[in-house]
C-alpha positions, 0 to 999 in steps of 0.5 A, a space after each residue: 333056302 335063303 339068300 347067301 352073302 356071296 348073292 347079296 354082294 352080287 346084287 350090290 355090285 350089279 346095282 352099284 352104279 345107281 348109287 343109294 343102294 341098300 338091302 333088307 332080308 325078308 322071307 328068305 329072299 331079298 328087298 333091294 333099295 334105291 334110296 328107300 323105294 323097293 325097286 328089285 327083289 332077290 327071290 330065295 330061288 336065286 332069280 332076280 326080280 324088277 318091280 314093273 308099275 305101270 306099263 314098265 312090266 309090258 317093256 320088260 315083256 319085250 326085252 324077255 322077262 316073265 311074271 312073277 306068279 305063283 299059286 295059292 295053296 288054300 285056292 289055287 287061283 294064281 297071283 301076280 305079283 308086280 316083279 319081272 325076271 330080269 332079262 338075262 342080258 342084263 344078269 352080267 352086265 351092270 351097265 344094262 341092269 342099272 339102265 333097266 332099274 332107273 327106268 323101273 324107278 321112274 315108273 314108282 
């Protein structure tokens, strides 16, 4: 399933305080950017990702996020990917979102 209009503007509103902001379909899910540097992804499911480099990803551990990981069909060995659920505090307030992004930032 892919990401709505409704979600797209959602994430933009959530994000808006960091300025810069701009977006990009892809596989049915959703790139988010802050000037040009990926920093968030919007699965197709819905969930909201950080891009946790470094040792960002273990902070965000801390605050209750959750790895992204899935399954590979062919294998099924598991792969991480670099992106953090973000905290559920974090999902209605812009304030929280927008402190936690800049911190993902500094770390790409």
């Amino acid at each position: 399933m892919a990401v709505s209009d409704s979600q797209i503007e959602q994430v933009k509103d959530l994000f808006a305080d960091l300025g810069d902001i701009s977006t990009r379909k892809m596989m049915g899910g959703l790139a988010i950017y802050h000037r040009d540097t990926v920093f968030a992804l919007l699965h197709s499911s819905g969930q909201l990702y950080l891009k946790g480099a470094d040792d960002f990803g273990e902070k965000l551990e801390d605050l209750g996020s959750t790895r992204w990981s899935y399954k590979k069909k062919d294998s099924g060995k598991e792969v991480k990917m670099p992106y953090w659920t973000l905290p559920d505090s974090a999902l209605d307030d812009p304030e929280e979102a927008c402190q936690l992004a800049r911190a993902a930032l500094q770390y790409l």
